[in-house]
C-alpha positions as CSV (number, residue, x, y, z in Angstrom):
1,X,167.5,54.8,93.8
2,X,165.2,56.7,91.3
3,X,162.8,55.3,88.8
4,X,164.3,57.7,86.5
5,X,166.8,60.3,86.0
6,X,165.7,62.8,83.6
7,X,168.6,65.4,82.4
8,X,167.3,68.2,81.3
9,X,164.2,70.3,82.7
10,X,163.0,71.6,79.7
11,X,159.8,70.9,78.3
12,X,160.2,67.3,77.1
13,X,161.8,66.3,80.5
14,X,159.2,68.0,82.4
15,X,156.4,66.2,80.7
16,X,157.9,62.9,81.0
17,X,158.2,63.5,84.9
18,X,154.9,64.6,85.4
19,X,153.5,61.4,83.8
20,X,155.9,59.4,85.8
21,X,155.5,60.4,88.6
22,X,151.2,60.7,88.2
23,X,152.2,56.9,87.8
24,X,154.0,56.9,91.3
25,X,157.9,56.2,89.7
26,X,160.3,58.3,91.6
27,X,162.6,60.8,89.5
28,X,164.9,63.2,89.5
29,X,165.1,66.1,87.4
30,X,168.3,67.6,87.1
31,X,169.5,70.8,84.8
32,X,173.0,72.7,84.3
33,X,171.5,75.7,84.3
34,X,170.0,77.9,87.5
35,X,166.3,77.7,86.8
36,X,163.5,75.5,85.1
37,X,161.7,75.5,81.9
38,X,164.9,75.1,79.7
39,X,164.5,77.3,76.9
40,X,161.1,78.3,77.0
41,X,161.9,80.0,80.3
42,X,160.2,83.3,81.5
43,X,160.9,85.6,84.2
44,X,159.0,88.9,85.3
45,X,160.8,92.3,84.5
46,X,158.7,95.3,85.0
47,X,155.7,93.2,85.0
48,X,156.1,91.6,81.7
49,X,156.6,88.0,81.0
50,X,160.0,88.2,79.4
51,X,161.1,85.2,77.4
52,X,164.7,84.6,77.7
53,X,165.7,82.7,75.3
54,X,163.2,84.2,72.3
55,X,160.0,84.1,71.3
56,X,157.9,80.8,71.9
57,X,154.3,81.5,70.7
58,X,152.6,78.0,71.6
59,X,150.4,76.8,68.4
60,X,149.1,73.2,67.2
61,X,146.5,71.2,65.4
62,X,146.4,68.3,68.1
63,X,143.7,68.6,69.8
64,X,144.6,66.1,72.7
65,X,148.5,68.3,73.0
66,X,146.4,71.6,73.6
67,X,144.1,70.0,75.7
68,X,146.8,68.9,78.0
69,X,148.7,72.1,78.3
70,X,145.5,73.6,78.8
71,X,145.7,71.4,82.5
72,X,148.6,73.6,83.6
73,X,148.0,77.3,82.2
74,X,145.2,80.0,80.9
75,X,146.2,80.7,76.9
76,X,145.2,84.0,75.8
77,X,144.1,84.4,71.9
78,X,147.9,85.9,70.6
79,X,147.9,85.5,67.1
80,X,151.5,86.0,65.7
81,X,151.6,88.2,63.5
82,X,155.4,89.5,62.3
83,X,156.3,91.8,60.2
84,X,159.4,92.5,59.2
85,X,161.9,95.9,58.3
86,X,163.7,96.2,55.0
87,X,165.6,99.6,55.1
88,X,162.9,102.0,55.7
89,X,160.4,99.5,53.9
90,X,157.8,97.6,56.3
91,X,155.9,94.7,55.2
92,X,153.4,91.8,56.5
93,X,154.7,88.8,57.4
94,X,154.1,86.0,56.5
95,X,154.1,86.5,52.4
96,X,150.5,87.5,51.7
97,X,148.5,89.9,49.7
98,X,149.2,92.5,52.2
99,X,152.8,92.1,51.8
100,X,152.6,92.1,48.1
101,X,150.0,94.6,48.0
102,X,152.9,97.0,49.8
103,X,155.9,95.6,47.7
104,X,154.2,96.3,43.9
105,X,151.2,98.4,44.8
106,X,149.0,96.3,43.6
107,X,145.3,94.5,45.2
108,X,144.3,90.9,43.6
109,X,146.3,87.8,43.9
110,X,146.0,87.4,40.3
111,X,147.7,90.9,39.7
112,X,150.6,89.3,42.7
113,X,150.8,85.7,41.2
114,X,151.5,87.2,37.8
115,X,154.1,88.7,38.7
116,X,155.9,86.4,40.5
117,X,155.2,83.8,37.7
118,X,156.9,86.4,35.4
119,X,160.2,87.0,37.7
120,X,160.5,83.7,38.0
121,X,160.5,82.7,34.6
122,X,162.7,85.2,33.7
123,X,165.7,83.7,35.8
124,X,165.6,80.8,34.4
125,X,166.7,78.5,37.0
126,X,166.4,74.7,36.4
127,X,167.7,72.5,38.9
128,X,168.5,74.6,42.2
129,X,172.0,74.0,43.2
130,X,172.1,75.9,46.3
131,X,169.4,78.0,48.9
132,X,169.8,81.2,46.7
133,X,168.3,79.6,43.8
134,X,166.1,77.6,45.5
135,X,164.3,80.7,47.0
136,X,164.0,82.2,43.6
137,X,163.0,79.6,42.1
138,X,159.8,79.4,44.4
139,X,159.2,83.2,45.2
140,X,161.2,85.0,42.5
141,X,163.6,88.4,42.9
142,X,162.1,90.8,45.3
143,X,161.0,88.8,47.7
144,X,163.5,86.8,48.2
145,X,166.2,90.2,47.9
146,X,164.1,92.1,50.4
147,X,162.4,89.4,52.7
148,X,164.8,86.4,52.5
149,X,168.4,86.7,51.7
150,X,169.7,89.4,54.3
151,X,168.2,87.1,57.2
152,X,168.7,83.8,55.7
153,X,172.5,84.8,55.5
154,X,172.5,86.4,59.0
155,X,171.0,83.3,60.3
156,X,173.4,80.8,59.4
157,X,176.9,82.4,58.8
158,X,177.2,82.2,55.0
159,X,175.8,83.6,51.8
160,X,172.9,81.9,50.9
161,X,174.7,80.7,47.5
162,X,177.0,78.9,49.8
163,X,173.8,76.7,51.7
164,X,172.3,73.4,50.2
165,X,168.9,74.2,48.8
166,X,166.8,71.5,50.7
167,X,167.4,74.0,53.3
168,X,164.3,75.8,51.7
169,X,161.7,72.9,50.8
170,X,159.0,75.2,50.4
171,X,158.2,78.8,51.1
172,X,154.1,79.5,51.4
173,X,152.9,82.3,49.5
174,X,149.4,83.8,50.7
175,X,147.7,84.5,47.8
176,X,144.8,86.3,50.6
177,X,145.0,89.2,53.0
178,X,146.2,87.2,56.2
179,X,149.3,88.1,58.5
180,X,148.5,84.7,60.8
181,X,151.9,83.0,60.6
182,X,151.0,80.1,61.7
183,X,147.8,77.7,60.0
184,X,147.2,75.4,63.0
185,X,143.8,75.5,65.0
186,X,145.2,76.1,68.5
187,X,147.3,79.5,69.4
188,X,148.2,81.2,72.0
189,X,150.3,82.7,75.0
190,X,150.2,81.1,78.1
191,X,148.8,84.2,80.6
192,X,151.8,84.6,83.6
193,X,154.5,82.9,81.4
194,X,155.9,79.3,80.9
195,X,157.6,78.7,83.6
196,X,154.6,78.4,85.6
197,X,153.8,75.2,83.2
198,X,157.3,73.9,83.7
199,X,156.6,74.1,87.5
200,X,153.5,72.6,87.7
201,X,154.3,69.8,85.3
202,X,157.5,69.3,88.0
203,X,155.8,69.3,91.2
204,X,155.5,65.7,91.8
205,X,159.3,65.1,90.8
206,X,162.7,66.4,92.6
207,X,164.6,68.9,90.7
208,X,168.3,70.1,91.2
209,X,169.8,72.6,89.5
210,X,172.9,73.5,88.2
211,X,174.2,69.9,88.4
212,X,176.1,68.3,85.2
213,X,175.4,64.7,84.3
214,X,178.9,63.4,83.8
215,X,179.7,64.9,87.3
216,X,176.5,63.6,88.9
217,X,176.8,60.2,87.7
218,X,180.7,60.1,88.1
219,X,179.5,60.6,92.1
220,X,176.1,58.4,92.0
221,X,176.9,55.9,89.1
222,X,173.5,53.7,90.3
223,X,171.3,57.2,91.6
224,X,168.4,55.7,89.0
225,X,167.1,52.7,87.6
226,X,167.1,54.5,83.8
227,X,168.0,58.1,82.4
228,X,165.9,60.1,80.0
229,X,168.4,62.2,78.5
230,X,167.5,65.4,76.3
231,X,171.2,67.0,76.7
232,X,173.5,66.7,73.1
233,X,173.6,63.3,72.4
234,X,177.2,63.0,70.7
235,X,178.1,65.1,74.3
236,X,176.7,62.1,76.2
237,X,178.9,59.3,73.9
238,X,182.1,61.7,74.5
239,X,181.9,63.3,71.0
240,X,183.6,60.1,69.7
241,X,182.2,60.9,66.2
242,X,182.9,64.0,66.3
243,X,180.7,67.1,67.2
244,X,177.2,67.7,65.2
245,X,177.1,71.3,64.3
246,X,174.6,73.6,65.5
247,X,173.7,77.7,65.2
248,X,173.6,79.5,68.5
249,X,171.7,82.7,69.5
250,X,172.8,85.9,71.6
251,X,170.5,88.2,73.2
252,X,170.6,91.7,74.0
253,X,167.5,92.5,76.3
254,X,166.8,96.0,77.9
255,X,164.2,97.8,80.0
256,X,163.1,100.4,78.1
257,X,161.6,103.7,79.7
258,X,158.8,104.1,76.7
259,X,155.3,102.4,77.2
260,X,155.7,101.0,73.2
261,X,158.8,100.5,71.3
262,X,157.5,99.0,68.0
263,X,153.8,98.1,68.1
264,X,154.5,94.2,67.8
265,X,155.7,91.3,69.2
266,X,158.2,90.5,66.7
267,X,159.8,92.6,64.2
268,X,162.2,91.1,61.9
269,X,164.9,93.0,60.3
270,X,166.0,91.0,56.6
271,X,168.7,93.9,55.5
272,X,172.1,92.5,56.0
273,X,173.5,95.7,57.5
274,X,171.8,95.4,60.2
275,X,173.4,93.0,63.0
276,X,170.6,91.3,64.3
277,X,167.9,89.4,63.2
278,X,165.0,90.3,65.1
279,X,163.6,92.7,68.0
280,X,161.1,91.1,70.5
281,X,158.8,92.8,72.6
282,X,157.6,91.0,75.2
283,X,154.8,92.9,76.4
284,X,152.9,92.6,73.5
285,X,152.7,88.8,73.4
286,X,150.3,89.0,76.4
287,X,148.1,92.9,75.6
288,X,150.3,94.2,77.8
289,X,149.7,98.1,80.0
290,X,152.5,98.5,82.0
291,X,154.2,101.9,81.2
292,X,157.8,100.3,80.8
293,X,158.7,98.1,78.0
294,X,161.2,95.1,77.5
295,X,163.0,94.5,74.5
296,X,165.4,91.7,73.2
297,X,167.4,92.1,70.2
298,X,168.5,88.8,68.5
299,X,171.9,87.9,66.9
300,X,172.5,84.5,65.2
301,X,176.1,83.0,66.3
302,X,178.5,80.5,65.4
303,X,178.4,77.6,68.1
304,X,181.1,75.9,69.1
305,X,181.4,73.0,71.9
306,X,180.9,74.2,74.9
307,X,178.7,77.2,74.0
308,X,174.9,77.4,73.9
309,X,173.3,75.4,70.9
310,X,169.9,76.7,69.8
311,X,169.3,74.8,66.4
312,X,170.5,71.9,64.8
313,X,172.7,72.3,61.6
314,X,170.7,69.0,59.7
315,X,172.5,68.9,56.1
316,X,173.8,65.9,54.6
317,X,177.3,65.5,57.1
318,X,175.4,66.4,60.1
319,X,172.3,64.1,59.5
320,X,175.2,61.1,58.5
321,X,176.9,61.8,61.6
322,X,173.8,61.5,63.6
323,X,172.4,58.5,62.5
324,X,175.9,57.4,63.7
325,X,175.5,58.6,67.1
326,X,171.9,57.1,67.0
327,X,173.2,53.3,66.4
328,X,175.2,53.9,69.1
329,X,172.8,54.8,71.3
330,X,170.6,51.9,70.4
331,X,173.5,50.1,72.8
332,X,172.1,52.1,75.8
333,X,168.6,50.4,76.4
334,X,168.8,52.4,79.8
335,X,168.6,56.0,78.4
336,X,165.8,57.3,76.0
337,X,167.2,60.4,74.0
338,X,164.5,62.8,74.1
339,X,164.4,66.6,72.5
340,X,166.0,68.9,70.3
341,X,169.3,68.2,71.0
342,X,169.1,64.2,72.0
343,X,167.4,63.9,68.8
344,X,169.3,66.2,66.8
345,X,166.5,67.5,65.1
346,X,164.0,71.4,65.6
347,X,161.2,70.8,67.5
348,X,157.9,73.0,68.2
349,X,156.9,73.1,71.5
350,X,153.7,71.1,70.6
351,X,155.9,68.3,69.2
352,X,158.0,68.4,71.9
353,X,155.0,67.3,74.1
354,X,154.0,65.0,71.6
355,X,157.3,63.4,71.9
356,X,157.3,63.1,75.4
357,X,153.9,61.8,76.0
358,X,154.8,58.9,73.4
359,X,158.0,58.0,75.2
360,X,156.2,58.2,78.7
361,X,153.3,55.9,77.0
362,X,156.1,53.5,75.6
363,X,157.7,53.1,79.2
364,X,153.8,52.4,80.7
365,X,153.0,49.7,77.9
């Protein structure tokens, strides 16, 4: 018998096995798919560190979550820096003074707040009733036309009229020259590729792959003392609820015969004619010389059960339905829910660690 059975060798797994087992409890990792790493897995293709499941650029402001990823890899100093395509129109991401500086010719953030204060007075809008008039209510009517609304909608499925506003708390507007996108203190790309991390962090656990939970335990009912589960939790309690809805992601990746496709790691396209949502190049996340490229073009997808569910759809029904699945679970003492999709809720990677160390501490005491 294991200590623990941990489903899922993602991230949040992986952690929670490395501390277990540095604590001598036995476990067993186990993962539907053929490889480690979960979705921040990277393989080598022509030399580049390809992420296969889209970009993960690593960033935080806890200092003691850097430090200890630090343990199993060498970050380089990436800075993400998008920018994105609107017909033959190229601007800085995030919204800055370079963006607005492209979109109305103009240099101060005086010249840029005024005229956004002016667009968005003239709509009008008094109580947002939906994403579109949420976004122009904070941003006003070209950027949210050119920068917003084609990629909002391609993201999840449906005109942006059509989405609750709380979707879009907040959108920051850079009133400086700065195409950082994120603000934390720590950034980077760790040099060789994550799933170097993930098999560090597992080397003191066993690890099976391509095994499903229901089948495993059907067979092995008593294989550990308790599970840390970080699969779909209404998938673990039989979808008796009902399924929670998610948005899935397909990838197109090719090896390109071209040293440099696009000068950037991530290029987003916001027109709604085009099919998908962004262009990666993985090359560039870590300075990369090699004279081939790789590229992966992104398209947002409907999910349904059984196919791959990337992020969590958390409006009003799906939250309800949730906290419905999470009473229920509150009956399992013997499993801790753990990640994105056993908590129902987007993580970044640095949370994700966060989590995991605090539900390793909790089972320490």
């Amino acid at each position: 018998m294991y200590d623990y059975l941990i489903v899922g060798a993602g991230l949040f797994g992986a952690v929670f096995a490395h501390e277990m087992a540095a604590r001598g409890k036995r476990c067993l990792v186990i993962d539907r798919r053929n490889h480690i790493a979960g979705n921040i897995y990277t393989k080598e293709v022509e030399g580049i560190q390809v992420h296969e499941y889209g970009a993960h650029i690593f960033h935080t402001s806890d200092r003691e979550v850097w430090e200890y990823v630090n343990r199993f890899a060498e970050f380089n100093n990436y800075v993400n820096s998008p920018v994105a395509v609107y017909g033959d129109e190229l601007y800085n991401l995030p919204f800055n003074m370079n963006t607005f500086s492209k979109m109305w010719g103009i240099r101060t953030p005086a010249e840029a707040q005024r005229i956004i204060a002016e667009q968005i007075a003239d709509l009008g809008i008094g109580e947002p009733r939906n994403l579109e008039e949420q976004a122009l209510k904070l941003v006003g009517r070209d950027v949210y036309e050119k920068l917003i609304k084609g990629y909002t909608e391609k993201q999840w499925g449906r005109p942006c009229h059509e989405l609750p506003a709380f979707i879009i708390k907040r959108l920051p507007l850079r009133f400086r020259y700065d195409n950082n996108y994120f603000n934390d203190r720590y950034q980077g790309i760790p040099m060789g590729g994550y799933t170097a991390i993930a098999e560090k962090l597992l080397a003191g656990a066993d690890v099976r792959l391509g095994v499903d939970y229901a089948e495993l335990i059907a067979k092995e009912p008593e294989i550990a003392k308790k599970t840390v589960y970080t699969g779909q939790i209404d998938e673990f309690f039989g979808y008796c609820f009902g399924a929670l809805e998610y948005r899935s992601v397909r990838f197109e990746t090719e090896a390109l015969d071209c040293e440099n496709y696009q000068g950037n790691a991530v290029v987003n396209y916001t027109a709604a004619d085009v099919p998908y949502t962004r262009i990666i190049e993985h090359k560039h996340f870590e300075f990369g010389t090699q004279p081939k490229t790789v590229i992966s073009r992104e398209y947002s997808a409907e999910w349904s059960v059984g196919a791959e569910p990337y992020y969590p759809v958390n409006n009003e029904k799906n939250n309800a339905l949730y906290e419905r699945y999470r009473e229920r679970a509150k009956t399992r003492p013997d499993v801790i829910f753990g990640g994105r999709l056993g908590l129902y809720r987007y993580f970044d990677m640095d949370k994700v660690i966060r989590a995991a160390l605090d539900a390793a501490g909790a089972e320490i005491g």
